[in-house]
TILOMAR-498423 format. One record per atom (N, C-alpha, C, O): residue in one letter; z, y, x. Coordinates in pm, whole numbers, padded with zeros to 5 digits, always signed. Each point is the difference from the previous one (the first is absolute). Example, Ala and Ser with C-alpha at 12.3 -4.5 7.8 and 13.67 -1.06 7.14 Angstrom:
2
A+00780-00569+01319
A+00000+00119-00089
A+00000+00120+00090
A+00066-00002+00104
S-00138+00107-00139
S+00006+00119+00082
S+00073+00109-00077
S+00017+00111+00051
//
This chain:
267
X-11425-06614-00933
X-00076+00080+00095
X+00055-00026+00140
X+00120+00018+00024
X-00187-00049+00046
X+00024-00003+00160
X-00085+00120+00101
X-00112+00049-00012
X+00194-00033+00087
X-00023+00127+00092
X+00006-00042+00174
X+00070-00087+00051
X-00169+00181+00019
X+00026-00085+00137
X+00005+00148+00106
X-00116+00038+00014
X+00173+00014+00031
X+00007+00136+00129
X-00048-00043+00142
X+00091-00037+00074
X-00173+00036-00041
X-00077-00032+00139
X-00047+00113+00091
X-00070+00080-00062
X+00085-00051+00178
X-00004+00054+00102
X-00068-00029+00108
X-00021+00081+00090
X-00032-00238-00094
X-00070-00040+00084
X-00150+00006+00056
X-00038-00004+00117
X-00077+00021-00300
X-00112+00078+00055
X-00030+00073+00043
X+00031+00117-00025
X-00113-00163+00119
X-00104+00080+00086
X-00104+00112-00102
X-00006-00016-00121
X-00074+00132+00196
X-00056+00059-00047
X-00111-00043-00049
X-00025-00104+00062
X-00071+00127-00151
X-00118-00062-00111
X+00001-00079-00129
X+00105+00019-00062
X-00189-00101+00002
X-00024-00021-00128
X+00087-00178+00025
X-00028-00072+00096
X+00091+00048-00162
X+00081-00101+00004
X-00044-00059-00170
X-00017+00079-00093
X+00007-00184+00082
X-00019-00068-00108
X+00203-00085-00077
X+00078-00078+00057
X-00069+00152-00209
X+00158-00054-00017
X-00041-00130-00119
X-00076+00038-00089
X+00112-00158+00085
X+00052-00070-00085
X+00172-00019-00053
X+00095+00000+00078
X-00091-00007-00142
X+00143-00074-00073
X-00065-00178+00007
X-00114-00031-00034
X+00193-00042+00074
X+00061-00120-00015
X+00096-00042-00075
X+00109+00009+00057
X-00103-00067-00199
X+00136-00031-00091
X+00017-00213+00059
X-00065-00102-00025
X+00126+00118+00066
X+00078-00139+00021
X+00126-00024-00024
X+00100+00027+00067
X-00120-00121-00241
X+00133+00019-00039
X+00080-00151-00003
X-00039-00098+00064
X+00113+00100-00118
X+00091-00103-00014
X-00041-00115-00126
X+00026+00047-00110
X-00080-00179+00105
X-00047-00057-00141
X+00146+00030-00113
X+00121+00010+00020
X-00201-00005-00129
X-00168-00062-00013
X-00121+00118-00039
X-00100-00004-00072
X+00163+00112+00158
X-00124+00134+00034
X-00129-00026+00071
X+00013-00052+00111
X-00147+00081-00155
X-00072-00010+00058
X-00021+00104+00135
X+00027+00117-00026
X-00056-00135+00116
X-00009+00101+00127
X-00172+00080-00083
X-00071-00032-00095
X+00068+00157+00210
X-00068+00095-00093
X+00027+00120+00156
X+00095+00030+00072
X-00284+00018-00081
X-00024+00091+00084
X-00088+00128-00106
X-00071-00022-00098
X+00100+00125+00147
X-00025+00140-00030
X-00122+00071+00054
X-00008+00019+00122
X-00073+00015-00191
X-00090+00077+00042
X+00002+00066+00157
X+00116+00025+00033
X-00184-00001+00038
X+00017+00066+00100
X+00013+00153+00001
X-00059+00059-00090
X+00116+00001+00165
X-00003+00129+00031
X+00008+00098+00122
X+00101+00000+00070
X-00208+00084-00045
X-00099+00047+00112
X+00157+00110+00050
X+00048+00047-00103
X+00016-00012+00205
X+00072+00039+00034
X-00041+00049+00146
X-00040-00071+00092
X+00059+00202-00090
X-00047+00075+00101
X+00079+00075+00093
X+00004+00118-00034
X+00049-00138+00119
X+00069+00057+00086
X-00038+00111+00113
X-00081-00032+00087
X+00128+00137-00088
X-00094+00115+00060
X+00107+00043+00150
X+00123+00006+00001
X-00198+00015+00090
X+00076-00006+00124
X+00144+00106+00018
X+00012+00092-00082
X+00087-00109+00186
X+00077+00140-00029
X-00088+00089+00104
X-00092-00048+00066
X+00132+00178-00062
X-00045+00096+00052
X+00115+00078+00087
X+00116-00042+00004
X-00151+00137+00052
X+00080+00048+00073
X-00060+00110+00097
X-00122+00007-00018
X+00175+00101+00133
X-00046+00105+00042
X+00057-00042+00154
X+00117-00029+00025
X-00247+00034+00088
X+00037-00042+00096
X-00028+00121+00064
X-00053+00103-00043
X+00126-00153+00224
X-00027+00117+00068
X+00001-00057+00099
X+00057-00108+00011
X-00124+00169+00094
X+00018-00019+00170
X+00048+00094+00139
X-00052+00110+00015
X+00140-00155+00070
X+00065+00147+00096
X-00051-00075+00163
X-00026-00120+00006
X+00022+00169+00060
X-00039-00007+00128
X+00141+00053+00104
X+00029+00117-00025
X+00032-00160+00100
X+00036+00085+00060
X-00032+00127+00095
X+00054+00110+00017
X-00161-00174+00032
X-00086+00112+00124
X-00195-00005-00072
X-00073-00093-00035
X+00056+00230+00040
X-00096-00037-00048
X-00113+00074+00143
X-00114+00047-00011
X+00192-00061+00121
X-00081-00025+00144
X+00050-00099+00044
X+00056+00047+00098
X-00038-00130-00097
X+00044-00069+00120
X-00071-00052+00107
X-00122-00012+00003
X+00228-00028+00117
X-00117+00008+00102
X-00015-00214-00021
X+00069-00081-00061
X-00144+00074+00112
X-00059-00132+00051
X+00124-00103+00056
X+00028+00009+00120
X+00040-00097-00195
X+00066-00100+00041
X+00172+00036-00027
X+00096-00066+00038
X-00098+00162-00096
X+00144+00085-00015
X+00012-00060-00146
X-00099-00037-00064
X+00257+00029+00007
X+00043-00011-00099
X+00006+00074-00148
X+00072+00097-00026
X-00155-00157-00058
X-00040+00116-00124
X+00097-00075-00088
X+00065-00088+00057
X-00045+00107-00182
X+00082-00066-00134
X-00112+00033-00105
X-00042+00114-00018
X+00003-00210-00041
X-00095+00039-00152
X+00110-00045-00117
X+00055-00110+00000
X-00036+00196-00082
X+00084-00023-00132
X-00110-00018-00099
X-00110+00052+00010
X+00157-00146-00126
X-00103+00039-00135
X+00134-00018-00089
X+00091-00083+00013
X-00106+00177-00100
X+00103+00001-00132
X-00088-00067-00113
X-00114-00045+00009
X+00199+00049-00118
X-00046-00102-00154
X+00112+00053-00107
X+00117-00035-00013
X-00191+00128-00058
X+00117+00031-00149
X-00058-00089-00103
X-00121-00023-00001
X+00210-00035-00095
X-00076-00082-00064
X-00053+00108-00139
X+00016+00116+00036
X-00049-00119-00117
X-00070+00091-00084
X+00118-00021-00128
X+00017+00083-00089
X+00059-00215+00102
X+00125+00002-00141
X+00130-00069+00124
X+00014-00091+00083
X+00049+00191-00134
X+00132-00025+00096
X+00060-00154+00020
X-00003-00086-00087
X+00034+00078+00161
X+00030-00161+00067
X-00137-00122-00028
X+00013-00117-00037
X-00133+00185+00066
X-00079-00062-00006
X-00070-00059+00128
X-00036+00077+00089
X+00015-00222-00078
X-00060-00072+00133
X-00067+00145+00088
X-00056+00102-00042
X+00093-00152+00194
X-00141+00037+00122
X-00091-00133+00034
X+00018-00121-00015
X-00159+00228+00087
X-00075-00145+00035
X+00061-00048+00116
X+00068+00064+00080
X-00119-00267-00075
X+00061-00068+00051
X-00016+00044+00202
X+00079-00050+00080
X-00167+00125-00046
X+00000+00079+00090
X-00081+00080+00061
X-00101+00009-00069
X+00091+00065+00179
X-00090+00083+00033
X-00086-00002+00124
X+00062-00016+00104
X-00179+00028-00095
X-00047-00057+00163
X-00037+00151+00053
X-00074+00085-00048
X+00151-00086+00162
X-00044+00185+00111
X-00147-00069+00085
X-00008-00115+00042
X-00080+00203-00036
X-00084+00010+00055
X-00038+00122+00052
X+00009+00112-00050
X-00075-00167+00216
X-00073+00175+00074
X-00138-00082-00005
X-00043-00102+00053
X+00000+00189-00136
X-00154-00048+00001
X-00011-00113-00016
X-00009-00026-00120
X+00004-00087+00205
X-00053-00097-00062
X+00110-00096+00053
X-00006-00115-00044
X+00084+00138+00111
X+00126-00053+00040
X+00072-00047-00055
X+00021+00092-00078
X+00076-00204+00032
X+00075-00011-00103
X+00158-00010+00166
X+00024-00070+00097
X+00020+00164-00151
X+00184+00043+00060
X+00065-00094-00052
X+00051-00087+00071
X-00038+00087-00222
X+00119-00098-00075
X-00029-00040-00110
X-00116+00014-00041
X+00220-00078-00041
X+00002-00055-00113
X+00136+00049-00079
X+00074-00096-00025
X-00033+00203-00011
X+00105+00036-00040
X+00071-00005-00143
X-00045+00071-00091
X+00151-00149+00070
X+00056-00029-00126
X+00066+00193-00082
X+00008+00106+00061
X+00020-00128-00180
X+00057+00084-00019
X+00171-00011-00042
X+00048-00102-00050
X+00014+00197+00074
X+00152-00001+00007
X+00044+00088-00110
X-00034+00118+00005
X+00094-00154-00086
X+00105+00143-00077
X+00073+00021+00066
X+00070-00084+00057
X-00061+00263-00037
X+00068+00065+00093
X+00086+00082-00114
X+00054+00101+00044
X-00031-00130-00188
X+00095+00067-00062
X-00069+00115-00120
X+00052+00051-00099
X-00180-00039+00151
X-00084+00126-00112
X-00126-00060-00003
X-00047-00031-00110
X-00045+00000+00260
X-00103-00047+00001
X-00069-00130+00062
X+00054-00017+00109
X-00108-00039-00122
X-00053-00101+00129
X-00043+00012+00100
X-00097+00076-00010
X+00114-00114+00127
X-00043+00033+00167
X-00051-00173+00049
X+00041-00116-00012
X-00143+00183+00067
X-00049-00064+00122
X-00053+00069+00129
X-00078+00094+00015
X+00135-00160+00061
X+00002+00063+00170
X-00069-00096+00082
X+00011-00121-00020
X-00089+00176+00123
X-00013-00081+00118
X+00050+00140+00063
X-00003+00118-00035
X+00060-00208+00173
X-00045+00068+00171
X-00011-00054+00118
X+00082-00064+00066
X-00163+00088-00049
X+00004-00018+00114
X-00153+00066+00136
X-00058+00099-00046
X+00022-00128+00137
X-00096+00056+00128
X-00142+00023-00115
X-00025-00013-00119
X-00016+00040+00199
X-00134+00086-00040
X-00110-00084+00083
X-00073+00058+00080
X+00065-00194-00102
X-00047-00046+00145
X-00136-00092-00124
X-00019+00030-00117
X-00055-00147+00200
X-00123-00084-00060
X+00068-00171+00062
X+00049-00034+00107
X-00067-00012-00186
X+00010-00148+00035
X-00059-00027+00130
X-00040+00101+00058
X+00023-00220+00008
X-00007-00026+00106
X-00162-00026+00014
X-00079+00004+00094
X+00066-00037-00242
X-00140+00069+00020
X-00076+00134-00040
X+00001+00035-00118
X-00045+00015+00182
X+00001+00188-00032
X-00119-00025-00087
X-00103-00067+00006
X+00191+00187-00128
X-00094+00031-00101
X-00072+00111-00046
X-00082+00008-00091
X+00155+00133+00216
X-00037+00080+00057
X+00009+00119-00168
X-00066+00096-00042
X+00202-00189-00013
X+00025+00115-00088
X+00139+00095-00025
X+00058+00063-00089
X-00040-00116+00291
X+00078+00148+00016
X-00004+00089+00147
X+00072+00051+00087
X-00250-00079-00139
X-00058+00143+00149
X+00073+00107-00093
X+00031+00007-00119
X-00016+00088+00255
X+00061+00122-00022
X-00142+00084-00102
X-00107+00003+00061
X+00106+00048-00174
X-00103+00044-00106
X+00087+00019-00148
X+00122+00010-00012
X-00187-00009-00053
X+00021+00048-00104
X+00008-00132-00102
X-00115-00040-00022
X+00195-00022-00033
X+00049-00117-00103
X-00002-00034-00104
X-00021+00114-00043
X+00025-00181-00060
X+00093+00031-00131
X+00115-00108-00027
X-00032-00116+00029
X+00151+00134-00075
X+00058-00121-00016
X+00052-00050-00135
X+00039+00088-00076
X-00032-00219+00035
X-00049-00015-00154
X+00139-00076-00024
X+00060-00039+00100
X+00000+00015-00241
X+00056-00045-00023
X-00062-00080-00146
X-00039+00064-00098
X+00039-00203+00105
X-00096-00042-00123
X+00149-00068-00051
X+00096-00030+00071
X-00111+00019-00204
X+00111-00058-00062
X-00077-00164-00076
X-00111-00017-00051
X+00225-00080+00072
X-00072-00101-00058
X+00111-00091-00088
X+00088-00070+00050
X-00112+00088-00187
X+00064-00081-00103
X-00124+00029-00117
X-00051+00102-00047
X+00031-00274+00024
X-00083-00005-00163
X+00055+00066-00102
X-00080+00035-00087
X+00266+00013+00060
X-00012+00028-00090
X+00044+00175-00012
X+00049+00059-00096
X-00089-00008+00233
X+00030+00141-00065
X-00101+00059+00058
X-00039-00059+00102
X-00027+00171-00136
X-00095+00082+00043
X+00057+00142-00017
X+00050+00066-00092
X-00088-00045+00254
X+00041+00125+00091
X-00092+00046+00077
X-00083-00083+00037
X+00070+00211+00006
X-00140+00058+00061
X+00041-00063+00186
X+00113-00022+00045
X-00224+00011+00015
X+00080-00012+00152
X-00068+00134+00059
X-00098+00069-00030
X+00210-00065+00142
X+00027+00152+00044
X-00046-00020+00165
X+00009-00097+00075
X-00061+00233-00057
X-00029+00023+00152
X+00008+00103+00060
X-00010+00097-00075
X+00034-00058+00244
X-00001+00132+00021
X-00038-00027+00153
X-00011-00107+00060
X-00008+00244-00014
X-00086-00034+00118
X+00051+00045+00096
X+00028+00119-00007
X+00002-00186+00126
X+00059+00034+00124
X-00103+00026+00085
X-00113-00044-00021
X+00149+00131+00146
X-00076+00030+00109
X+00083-00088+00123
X+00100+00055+00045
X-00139-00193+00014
X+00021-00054+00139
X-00012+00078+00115
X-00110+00043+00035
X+00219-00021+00030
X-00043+00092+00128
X+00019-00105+00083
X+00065-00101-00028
X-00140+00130+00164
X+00019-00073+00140
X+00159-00013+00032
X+00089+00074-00041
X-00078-00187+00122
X+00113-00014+00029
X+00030+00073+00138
X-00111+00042+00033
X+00192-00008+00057
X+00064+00058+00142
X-00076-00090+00081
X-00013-00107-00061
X-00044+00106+00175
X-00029-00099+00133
X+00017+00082+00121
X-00009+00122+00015
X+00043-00237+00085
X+00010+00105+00078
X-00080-00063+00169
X+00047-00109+00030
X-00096+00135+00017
X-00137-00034+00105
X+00101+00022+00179
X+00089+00081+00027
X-00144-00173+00048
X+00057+00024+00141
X-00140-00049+00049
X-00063-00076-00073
X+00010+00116+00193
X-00107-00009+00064
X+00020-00101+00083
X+00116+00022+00035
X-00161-00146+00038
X+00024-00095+00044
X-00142-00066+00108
X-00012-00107+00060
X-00078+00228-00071
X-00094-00050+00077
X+00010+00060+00108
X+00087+00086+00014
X-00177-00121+00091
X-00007+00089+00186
X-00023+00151-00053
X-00047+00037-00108
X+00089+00033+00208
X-00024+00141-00003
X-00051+00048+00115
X+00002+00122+00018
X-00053-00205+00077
X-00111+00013+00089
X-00091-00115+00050
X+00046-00097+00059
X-00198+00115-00089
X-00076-00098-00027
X-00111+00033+00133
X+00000+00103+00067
X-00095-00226-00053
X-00066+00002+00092
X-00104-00085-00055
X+00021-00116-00036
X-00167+00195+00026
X-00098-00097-00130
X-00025-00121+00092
X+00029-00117-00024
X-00100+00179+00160
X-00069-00134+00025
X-00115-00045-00050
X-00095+00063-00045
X+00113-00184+00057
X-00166-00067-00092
X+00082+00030-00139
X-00086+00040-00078
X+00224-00042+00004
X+00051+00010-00128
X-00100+00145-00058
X-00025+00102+00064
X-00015-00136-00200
X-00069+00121-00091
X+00116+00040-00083
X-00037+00069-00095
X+00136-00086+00098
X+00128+00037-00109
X+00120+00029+00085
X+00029-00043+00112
X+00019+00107-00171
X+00173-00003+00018
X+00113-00026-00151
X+00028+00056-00106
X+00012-00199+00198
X+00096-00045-00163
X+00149+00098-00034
X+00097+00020+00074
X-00114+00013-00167
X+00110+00110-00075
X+00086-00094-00071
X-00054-00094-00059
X+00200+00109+00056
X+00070-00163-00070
X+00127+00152-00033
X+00041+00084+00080
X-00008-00106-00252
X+00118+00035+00007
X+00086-00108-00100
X-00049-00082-00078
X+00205+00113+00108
X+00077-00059-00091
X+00046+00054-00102
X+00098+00074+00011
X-00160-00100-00142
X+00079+00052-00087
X+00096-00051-00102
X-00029-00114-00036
X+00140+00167-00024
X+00121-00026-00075
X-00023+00040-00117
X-00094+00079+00004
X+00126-00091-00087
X+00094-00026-00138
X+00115+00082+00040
X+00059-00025+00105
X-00011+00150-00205
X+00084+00097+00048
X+00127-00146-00009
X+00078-00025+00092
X-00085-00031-00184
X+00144-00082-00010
X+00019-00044+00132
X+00110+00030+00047
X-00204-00108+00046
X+00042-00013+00184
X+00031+00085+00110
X+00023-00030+00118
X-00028+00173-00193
X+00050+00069+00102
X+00152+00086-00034
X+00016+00109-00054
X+00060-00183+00096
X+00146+00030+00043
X+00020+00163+00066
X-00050+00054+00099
X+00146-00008-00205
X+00003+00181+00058
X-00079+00071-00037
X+00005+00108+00059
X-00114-00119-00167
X-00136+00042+00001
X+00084+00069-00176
X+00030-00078-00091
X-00003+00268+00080
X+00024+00069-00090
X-00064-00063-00083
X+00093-00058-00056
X-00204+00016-00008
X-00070-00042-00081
X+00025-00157-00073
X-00037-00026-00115
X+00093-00050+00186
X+00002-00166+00036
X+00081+00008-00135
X+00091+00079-00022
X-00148-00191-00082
X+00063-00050-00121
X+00017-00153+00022
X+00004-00040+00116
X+00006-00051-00222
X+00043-00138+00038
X-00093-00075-00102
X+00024-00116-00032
X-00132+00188-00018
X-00089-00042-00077
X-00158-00058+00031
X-00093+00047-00066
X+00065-00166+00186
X-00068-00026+00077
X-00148-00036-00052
X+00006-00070-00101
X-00144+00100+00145
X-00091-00011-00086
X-00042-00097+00106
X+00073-00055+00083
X-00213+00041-00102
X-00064-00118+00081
X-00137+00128+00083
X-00072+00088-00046
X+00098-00152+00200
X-00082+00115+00070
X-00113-00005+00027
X-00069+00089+00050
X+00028-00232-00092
X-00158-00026-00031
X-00098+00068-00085
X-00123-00011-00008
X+00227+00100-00067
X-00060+00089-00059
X-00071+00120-00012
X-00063+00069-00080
X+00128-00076+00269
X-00054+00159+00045
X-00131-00021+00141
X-00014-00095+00077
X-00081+00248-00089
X-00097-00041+00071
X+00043+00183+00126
X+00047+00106-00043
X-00076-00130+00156
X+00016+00076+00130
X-00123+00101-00004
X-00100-00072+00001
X+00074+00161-00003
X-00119+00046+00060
X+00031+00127+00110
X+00050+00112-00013
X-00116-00207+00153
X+00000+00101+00104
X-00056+00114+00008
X-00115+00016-00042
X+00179+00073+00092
X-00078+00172-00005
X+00009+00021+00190
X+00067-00038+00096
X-00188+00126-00130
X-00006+00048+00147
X+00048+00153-00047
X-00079+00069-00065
X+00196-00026+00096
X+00044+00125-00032
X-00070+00133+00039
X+00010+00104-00064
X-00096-00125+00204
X-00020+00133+00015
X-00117+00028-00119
X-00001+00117-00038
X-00101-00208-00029
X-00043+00008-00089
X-00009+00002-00105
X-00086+00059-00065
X+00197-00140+00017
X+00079-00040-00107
X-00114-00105-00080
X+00000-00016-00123
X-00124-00070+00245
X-00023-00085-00082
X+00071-00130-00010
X+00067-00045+00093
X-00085-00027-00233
X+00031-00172+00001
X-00072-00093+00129
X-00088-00075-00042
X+00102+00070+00138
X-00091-00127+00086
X+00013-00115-00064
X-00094-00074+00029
X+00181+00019-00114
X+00045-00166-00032
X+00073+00026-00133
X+00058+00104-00029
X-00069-00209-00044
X+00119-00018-00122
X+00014-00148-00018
X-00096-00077-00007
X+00213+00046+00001
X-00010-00184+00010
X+00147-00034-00064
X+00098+00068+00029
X-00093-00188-00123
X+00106-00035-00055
X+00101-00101+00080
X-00027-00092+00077
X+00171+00148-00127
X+00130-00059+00083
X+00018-00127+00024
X+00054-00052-00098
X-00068-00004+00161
X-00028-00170+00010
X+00206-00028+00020
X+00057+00027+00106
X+00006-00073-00206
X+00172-00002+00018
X+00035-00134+00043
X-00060-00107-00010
X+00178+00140+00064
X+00019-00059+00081
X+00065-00158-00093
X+00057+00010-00109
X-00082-00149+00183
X-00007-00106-00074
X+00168-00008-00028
X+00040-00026-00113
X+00048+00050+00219
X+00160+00004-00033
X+00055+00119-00050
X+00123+00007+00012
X-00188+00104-00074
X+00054+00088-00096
X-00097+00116-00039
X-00061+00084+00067
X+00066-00105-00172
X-00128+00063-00103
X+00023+00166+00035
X-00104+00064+00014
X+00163-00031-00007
X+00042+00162+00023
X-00058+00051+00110
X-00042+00115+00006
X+00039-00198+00083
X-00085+00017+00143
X-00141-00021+00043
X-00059-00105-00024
X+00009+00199+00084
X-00150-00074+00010
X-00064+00123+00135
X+00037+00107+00047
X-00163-00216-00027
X-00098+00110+00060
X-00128+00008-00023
X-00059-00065-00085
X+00011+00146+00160
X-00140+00070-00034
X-00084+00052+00146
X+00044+00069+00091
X-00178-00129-00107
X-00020+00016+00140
X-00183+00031-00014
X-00082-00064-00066
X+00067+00149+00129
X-00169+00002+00012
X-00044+00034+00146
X+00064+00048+00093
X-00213-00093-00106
X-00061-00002+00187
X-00089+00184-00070
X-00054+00049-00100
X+00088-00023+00215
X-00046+00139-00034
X-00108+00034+00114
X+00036+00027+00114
X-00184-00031-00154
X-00076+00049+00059
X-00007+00116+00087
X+00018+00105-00062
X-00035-00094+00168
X+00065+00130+00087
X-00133+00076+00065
X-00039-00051+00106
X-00020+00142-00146
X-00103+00046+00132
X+00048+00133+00079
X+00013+00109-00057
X+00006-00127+00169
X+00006+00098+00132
X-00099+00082+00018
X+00028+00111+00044
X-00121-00133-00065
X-00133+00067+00067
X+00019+00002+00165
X+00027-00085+00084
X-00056+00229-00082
X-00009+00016+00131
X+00183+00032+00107
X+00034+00031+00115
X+00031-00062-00244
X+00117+00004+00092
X+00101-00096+00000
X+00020-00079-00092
X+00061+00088+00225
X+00039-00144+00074
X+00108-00026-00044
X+00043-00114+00019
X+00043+00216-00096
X+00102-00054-00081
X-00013+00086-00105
X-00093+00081+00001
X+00195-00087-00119
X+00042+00115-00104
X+00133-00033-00059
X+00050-00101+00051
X+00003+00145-00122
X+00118+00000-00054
X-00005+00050-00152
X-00044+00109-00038
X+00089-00195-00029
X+00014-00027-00142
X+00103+00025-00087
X+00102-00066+00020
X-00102+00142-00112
X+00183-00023-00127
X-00063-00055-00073
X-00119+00027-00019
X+00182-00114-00040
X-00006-00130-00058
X+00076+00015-00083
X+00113-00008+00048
X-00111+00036-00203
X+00062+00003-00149
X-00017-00112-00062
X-00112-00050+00000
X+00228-00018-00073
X+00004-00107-00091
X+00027+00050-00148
X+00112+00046-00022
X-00207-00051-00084
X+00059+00017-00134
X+00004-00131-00087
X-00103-00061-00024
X+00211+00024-00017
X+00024-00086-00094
X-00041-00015-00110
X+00037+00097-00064
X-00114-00188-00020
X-00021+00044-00139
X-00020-00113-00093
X+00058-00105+00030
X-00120+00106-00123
X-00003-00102-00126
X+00112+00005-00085
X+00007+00071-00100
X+00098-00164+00150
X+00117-00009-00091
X+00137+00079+00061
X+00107+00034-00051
X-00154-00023+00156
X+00099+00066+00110
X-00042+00155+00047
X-00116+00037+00018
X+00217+00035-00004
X-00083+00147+00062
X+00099+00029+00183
X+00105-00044+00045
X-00171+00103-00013
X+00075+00066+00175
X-00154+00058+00036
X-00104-00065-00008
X+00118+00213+00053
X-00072+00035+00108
X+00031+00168+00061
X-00040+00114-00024
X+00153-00193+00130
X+00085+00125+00054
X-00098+00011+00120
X-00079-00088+00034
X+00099+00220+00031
X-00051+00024+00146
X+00105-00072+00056
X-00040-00056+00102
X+00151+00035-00125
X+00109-00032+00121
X-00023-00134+00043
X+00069-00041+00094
X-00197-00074-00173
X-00010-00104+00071
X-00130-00021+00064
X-00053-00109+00019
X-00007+00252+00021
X-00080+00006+00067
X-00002-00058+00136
X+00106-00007+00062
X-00226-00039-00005
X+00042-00066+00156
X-00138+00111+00095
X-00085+00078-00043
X+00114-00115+00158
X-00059+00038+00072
X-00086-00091+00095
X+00044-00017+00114
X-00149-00038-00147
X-00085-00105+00084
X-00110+00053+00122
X-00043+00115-00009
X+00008-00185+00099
X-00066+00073+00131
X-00063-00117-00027
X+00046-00113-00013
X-00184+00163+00004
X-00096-00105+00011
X-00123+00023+00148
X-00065+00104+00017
X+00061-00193+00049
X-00088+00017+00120
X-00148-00108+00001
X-00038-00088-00076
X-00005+00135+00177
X-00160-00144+00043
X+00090-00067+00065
X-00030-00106+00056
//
């Protein structure tokens, strides 16, 4: 009788022969076949989030654990984090001594080409597990993206003279809290400011006149501006005077009175 201990199949229906190749003057001699079925391992997964707000471009950690279902039994060969439709990573798993871990961390940000699946809204983020030979449920949970900090400086005239001009151009600069130095708020977690759109308010009304997206600046993404021609009518009088509100928004939030301006618009 001969015996063989193998460890090497994969999960499914495997076909077994015996092969006798003997020594003369034995004839060699094969064995019926036999249908051999290998059934996947199993196991109980899980998924942790660190923040389950985070804001826009800031540092999250996604964990996924793996118990195997018979003690010292394989994890899958790894795990992919996804926000929506995003793929973050490709994460192996580690024995940490009881269970298996896989981690990513890192920004909360979109490839360089935006996939716009981390506007500030509502998410889900997935952890799919991928090995042929074990089957495990994949896990998800749902984060809320908040806007990131910005912060707005006014940069256009603050006394205008129309003329034959039908507009007065409104230009502000806005930041990425990470560029502003001293700023209580300022983290080191930098998003991209193309992401955010301006909309001018005429305060004593509190309407929108303009909303227009951050055009950033070509030598550093954190920086940018925003600028609209703002239709102006006087009527019958020869000057007026304007407060002028900037609110930040899309991926970015700011809209303090304190960067209110004061514009004099005349004929």
């Amino acid at each position: 009788m001969a015996s063989l201990s193998i460890a090497s199949l994969g999960a499914g229906t495997h076909s077994i022969t015996a092969l006798f190749v003997p020594d003369r003057p034995f004839a060699p001699s094969n064995s019926e076949s036999l249908t051999l079925t290998v059934n996947k391992a199993t196991g109980t997964a899980a998924l942790s989030l660190s923040v389950l707000t985070p804001q826009y471009s800031d540092i999250e950690t996604f964990r996924a654990t793996f118990t195997p279902a018979v003690a010292g039994g394989p994890a899958p060969a790894k795990v992919t984090f996804k926000v929506g439709l995003q793929v973050m990573a490709d994460a192996p798993f580690i024995w940490t001594g009881n269970v298996y871990q896989a981690t990513w961390t890192g920004p909360m940000v979109e490839s360089p080409v935006p996939t716009r699946q981390m506007k500030p809204d509502f998410h889900v983020v997935t952890a799919t597990f991928t090995d042929p030979n074990i089957s495990v449920v994949n896990q998800s949970k749902a984060i809320i993206i908040q806007a990131e900090d910005a912060r707005v400086m006014y940069t256009g005239p603050t006394a205008f003279t129309l003329g034959a001009n039908a507009t007065v151009p409104l230009t502000v600069t806005v930041k990425d809290i990470t560029a502003v130095d001293g700023d209580p708020a300022r983290d080191s977690y930098s998003g991209a400011i193309r992401n955010a759109q301006v909309s001018f308010v005429d305060r004593s009304t509190n309407m929108i006149i303009g909303t227009v997206p951050v055009v950033a600046s070509e030598s550093d993404p954190t920086i940018g501006e925003a600028s609209f021609n703002w239709p102006v009518t006087l009527g019958a009088a020869k000057s007026k005077s304007f407060t002028i509100g900037f609110m930040v928004g899309y991926y970015y939030r700011r809209n303090s009175p304190s960067d209110n301006v004061t514009i004099v618009v005349s004929k």
